[in-house]
C-alpha positions, -999 to 999 in steps of 0.1 A, spaced: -507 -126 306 -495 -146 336 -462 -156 345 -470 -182 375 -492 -210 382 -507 -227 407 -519 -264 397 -547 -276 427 -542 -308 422 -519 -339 425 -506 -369 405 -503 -376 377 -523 -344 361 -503 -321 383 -472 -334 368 -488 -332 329 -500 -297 338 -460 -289 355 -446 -301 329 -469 -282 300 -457 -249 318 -419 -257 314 -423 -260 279 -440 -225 280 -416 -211 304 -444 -205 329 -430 -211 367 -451 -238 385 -463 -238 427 -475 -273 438 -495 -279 463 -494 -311 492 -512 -331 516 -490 -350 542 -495 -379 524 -480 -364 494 -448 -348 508 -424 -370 484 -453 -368 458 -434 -362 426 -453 -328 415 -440 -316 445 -403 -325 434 -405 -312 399 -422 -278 406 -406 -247 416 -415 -237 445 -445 -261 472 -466 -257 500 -488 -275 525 -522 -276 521 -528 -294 557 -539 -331 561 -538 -363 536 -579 -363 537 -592 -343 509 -613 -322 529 -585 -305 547 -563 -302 517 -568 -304 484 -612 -290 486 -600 -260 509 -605 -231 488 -593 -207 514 -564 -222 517 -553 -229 480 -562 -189 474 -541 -182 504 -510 -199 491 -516 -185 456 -513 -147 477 -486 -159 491 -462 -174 463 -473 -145 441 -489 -168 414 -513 -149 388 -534 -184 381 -546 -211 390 -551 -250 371 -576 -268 387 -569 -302 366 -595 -327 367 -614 -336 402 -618 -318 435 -625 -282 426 -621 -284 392 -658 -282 388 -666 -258 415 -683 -222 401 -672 -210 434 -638 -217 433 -634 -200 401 -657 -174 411 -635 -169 440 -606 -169 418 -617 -141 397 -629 -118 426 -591 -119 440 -577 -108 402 -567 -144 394 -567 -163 364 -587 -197 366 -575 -217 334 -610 -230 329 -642 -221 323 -660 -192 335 -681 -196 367 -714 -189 350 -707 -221 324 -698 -242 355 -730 -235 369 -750 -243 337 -730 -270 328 -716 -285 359 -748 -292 376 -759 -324 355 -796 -314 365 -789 -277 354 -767 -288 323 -798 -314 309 -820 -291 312 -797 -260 296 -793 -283 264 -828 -296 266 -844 -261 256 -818 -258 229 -833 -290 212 -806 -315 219 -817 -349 228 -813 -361 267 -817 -394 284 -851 -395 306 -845 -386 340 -847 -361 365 -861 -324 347 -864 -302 375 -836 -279 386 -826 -275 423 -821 -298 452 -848 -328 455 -853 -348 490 -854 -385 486 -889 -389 489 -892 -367 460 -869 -388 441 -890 -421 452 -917 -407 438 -899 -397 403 -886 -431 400 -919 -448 396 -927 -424 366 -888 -428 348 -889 -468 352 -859 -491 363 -839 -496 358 -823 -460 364 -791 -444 378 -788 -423 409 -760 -394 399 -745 -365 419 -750 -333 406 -716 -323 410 -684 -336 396 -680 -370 375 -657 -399 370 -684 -420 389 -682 -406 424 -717 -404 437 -729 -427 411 -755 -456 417 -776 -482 399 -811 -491 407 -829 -521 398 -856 -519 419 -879 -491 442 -869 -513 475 -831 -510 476 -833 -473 462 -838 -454 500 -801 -469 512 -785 -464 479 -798 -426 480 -777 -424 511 -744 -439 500 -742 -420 466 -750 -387 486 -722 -393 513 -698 -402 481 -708 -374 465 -709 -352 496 -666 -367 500 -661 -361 470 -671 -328 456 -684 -314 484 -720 -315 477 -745 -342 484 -775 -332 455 -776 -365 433 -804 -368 404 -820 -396 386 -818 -410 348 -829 -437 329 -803 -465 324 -801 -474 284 -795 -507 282 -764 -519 255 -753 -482 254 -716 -468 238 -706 -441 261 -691 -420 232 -676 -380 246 -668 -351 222 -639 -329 234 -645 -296 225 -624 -262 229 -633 -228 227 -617 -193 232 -629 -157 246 -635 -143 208 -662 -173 206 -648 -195 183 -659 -230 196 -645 -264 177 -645 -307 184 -615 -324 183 -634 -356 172 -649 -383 200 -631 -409 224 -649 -443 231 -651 -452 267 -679 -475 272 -650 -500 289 -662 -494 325 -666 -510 355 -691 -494 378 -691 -466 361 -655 -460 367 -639 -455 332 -612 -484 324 -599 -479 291 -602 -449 269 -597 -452 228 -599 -427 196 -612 -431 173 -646 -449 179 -647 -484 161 -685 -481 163 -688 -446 144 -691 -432 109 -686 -401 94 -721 -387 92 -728 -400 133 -692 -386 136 -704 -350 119 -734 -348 138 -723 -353 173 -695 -327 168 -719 -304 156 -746 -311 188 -715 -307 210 -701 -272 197 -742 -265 196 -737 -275 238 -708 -256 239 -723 -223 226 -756 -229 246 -738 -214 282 -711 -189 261 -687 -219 271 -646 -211 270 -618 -231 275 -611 -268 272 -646 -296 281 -661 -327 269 -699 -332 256 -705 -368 270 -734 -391 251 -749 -421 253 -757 -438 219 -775 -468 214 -776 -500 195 -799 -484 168 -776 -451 168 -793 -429 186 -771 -408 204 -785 -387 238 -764 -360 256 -751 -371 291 -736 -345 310 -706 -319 302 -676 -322 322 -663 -285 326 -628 -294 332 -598 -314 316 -610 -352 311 -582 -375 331 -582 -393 288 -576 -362 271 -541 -377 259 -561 -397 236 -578 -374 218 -536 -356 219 -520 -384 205 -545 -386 172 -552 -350 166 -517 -336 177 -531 -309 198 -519 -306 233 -546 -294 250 -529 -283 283 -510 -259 266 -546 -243 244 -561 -242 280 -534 -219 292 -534 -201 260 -570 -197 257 -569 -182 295 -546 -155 284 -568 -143 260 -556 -152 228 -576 -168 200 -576 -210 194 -544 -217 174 -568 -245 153 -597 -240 129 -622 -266 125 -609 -279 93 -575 -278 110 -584 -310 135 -579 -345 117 -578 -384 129 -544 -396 124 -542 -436 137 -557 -449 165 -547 -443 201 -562 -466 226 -554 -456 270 -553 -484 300 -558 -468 332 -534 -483 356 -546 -485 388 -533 -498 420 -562 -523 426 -566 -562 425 -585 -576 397 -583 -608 412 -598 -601 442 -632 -577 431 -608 -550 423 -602 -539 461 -574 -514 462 -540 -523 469 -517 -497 490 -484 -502 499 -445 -490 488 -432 -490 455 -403 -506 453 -399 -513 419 -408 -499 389 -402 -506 349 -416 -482 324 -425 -497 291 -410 -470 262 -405 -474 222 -424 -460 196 -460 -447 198 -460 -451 238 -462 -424 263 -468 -427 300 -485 -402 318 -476 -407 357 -470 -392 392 -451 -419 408 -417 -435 417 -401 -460 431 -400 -454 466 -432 -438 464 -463 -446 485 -496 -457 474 -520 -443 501 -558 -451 511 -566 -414 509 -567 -406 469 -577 -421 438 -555 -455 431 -547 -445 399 -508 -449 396 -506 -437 354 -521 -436 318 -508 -460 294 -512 -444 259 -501 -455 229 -506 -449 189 -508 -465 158 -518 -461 121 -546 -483 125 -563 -494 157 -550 -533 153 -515 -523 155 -524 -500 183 -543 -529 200 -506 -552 194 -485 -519 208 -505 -522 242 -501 -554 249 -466 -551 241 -463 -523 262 -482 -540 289 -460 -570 290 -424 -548 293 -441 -529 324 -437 -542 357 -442 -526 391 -436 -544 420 -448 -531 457 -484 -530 452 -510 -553 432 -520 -534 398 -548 -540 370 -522 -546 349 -534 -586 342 -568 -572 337 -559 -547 306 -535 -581 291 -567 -600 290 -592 -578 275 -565 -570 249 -562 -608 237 -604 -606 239 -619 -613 205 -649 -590 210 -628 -560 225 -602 -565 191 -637 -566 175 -651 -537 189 -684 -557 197 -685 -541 238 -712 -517 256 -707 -503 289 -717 -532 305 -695 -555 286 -668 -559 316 -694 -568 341 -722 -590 323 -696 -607 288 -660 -604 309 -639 -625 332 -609 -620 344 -594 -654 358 -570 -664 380 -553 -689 363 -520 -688 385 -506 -728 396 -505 -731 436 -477 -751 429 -458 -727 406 -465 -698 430 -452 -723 461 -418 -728 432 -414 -693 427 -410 -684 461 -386 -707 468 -367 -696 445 -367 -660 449 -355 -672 487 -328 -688 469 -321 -659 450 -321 -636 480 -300 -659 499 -274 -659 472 -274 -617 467 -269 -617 502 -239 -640 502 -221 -622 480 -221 -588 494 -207 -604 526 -178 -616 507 -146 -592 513 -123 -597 483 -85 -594 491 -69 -567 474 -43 -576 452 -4 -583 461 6 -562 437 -5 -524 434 -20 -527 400 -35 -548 370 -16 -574 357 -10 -564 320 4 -532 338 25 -551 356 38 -572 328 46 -536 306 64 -530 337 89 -563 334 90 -560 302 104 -528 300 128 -537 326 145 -560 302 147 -546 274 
């Protein structure tokens, strides 16, 4: 039992994990960066501290200093979110030596599971399918990789080790570029989790990336909470996240559950992961990788299943049992998830920083909004550009496809650029509403176009001039007060009364 909680993280999952402990009645410590002094975690948490300064490295990967503050604020354990140390057998090594509870997995799994290179060949032995690639466990040099390369085939991806979301991540086509594209996916990598080892593994061509969220508690019961579909990518970077799968039955559906609960039990795994497979055209499906940590589209998988999966992470890490069975874990509707991401998709997706100044949330039924800004806040080149999760429900995955681009057209932020226009176009595509999309379908079979009028943009600012212009001539006005004290119909009660 633990009574306060550290959450090492920011954003927007630092604000889902502080708000999953309210409901608990679990106090909450946040911690900061520089850049993330008005950060809204910080705001809604009960007590905060500075970590140090707005790059990562000095903040939010310092495990000495994150224990330190836990010491120091008196918290009993620690959420690690998604990202940074999240997948770090160290940190929650470290955790555990100092008595404190790391809602996660234990260190040991982490390890296994983790390490992609450690985690393929963990599920290899225990008969589940992989995608060729790299076998061997430990650290390889690149000229060790350059010579593995040849016998996998291109093309093939480069992968870190460590960590996921597609940090460290590049694609090879041929044995020439492959030397400089070791390099830059072992400095990402090396930024981003803290550890440079990549690995190597075939690319399968018109692949579904299809994950299997699993859960499982200390007195080993293990259970799937059915798949998500997220093969809507653009380099590698997930864009939009949707349960159920359009391109699943049942039986595939049955199987992959069972493979990733069979994962799951392989490394004695506890708390909440994800089993992540490729499947291709002809339905053969090959595990990936595990993430050991909360996925950043878990509230998919929340909004059909009605399991919040925050809260069975903290209860699992104080020992009690999973408060579902198996049988217990049903798809009701279809949720479908845009990231929205503070990024121009009109301009290669380079990200956009800048102030908030405006922002309109789109609400109603079947829509939640999972976020960790304001207006007023700032958008900053030092994180992820991610500014919320767009989720929304419904009984079947048409009228969930019609609920987002509602709710796409009532939100508006204004400050920065967003992907907004992106996730309005691929909702009006016939092959997305068709589910006919692989992960390469944004790249090679979608454009996003410009189709904005110099003319009407040349219009529009004129008038928004005018429009200031006006605004501004009103507040100088001074309006006289009246001659008399008070309102008129007062004032004629008043006469009236008079004579009588």
């Amino acid at each position: 039992m633990f009574k306060k909680v550290l959450i090492a993280n920011r954003g927007e999952i630092a604000v889902r994990i502080l708000r999953a402990c309210r409901e608990i009645g679990i106090d909450t410590v946040a911690v900061f960066s520089e850049a993330d002094r008005q950060a809204l975690h910080v705001r809604l948490a009960d007590e905060a501290y500075l970590l140090g300064p707005a790059q990562s490295r000095d903040s939010y990967l310092r495990m000495d200093k994150l224990l330190d503050i836990a010491r120091k604020s008196g918290a009993d354990a620690i959420h690690p979110g998604y990202g940074f140390l999240a997948e770090r057998e160290d940190f929650a090594e470290a955790c555990t030596e100092r008595g404190i509870t790391f809602i996660g997995p234990k260190a040991s799994s982490i390890a296994a599971m983790g390490d992609k290179m450690t985690a393929r060949e963990t599920v290899r032995k225990a008969g589940i399918p992989v995608v060729p690639g790299t076998e061997d466990i430990g650290n390889l040099r690149d000229e060790d990789l350059l010579g593995i390369a040849r016998q996998i085939g291109f093309p093939l991806l480069i992968k870190a080790t460590a960590g996921g979301g597609g940090k460290g991540m590049r694609e090879v086509s041929n044995l020439d570029e492959m030397p400089e594209l070791l390099k830059s996916a072992r400095r990402e990598a090396e930024s981003s989790f803290g550890d440079g080892n990549v690995y190597l593994e075939k690319l399968v061509e018109g692949a579904r990336h299809i994950e299997m969220q699993v859960l499982a508690d200390e007195q080993g019961n293990v259970i799937h909470l059915n798949e998500r579909e997220c093969s809507i990518q653009r380099r590698h970077q997930k864009l939009v996240e949707e349960s159920p799968s359009s391109f699943l039955d049942e039986e595939l559906r049955r199987k992959m559950g069972e493979v990733a609960v069979k994962a799951a039990q392989a490394v004695d795994y506890v708390n909440a992961g994800t089993i992540e497979f490729l499947v291709d055209k002809e339905r053969n499906f090959f595990f990936l990788e595990m993430n050991t940590r909360l996925q950043v589209e878990h509230p998919v998988t929340e909004m059909v299943t009605g399991v919040d999966i925050v809260k069975e992470q903290i209860r699992i890490a104080r020992g009690r049992p999973l408060s579902y069975r198996q049988e217990d874990i049903k798809i009701n509707g279809a949720a479908i998830e845009c990231r929205i991401n503070a990024e121009d998709p009109f301009n290669n997706f380079i990200p956009s920083t800048g102030r908030i100044t405006h922002s309109l949330l789109p609400t109603g039924p079947g829509v939640r909004i999972d976020t960790g800004v304001y207006p007023g806040f700032e958008i900053t080149p030092f994180y992820d550009p991610m500014i919320s999760k767009l989720i929304v429900w419904g009984e079947t995955r048409a009228q969930a496809i019609l609920r987002m681009r509602r709710a796409l057209e009532e939100y508006r932020i204004v400050g920065v650029r967003t992907n907004i226009p992106f996730h309005q176009m691929l909702m009006d595509s016939h092959r997305f509403m068709a589910g006919q999309y692989d992960t390469r379908f944004v790249e090679e079979r979608f454009a996003i176009a410009d189709e904005s009028d110099p003319a009407m943009m040349e219009i529009a600012a004129v008038l928004a001039t005018l429009a200031a212009h006006q605004q501004a001539q009103r507040s100088a006005q001074l309006v006289q007060r009246n001659e008399r004290d008070t309102s008129n119909w007062k004032w004629v009660g008043r006469w009236e009364r008079m004579h009588r």
